[in-house]
N, C-alpha and C positions, 0 to 999 in steps of 0.2 A: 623822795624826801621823807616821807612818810618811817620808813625803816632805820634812816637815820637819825630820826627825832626819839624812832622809840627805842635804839641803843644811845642813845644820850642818855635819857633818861633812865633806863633801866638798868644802865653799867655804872653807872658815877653816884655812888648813895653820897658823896661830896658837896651835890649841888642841891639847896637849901631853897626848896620855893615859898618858902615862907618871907623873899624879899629883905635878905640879910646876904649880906657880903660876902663871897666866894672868892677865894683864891681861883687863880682862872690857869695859873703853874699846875694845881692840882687837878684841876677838871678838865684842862685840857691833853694833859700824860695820861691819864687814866680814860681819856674818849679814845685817844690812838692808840693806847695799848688795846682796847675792847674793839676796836674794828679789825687789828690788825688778826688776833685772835680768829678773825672768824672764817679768813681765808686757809685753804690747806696748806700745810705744814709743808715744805719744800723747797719752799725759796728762799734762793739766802738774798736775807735783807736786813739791812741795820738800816735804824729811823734814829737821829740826832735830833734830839729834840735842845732847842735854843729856846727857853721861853722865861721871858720876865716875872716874875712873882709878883701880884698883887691883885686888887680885890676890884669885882664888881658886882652889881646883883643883878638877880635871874634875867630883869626884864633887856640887862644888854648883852648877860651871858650866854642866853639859849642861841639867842640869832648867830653869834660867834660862833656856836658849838653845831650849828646845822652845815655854818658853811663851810668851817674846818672837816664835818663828815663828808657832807659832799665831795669834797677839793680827795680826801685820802682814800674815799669808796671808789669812785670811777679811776682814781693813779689806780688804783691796785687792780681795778679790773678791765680796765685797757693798757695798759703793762703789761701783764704776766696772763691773759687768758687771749686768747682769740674772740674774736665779735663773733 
């Protein structure tokens, strides 16, 4: 979890800890694009992203943004890699 906490925070200059309102449309296209990024190039995959627009701050954002990593780092690496 640890690695996913620190690609949230490190890919998404979006999200505002300073406890002001975040678009969660924004922060959360731009945490899936930065994970997706980080596997190798090869696989053909298209991600549809459906997501609502509107705002919440950090302190309900981040939890969202760990589980969303979680949930898209382990698809991607029990999918397409061998354990």
């Amino acid at each position: 979890m640890a690695c996913g906490m620190s690609i949230e925070l490190a890919c998404c200059p979006s999200l505002d800890i300073s406890y002001r309102s975040t678009s969660v449309k924004d922060y959360l296209e731009n945490l899936i694009e930065s994970i997706i990024s980080i596997f190798p190039p090869g696989i053909n995959l298209k991600v549809e992203k459906n997501i609502d627009d509107f705002d919440l701050d950090p302190k309900r954002l981040i939890p969202v943004g760990i589980i969303v990593s979680e949930i898209l780092t382990n698809t991607m690496k029990y999918a397409f890699y061998p354990v």
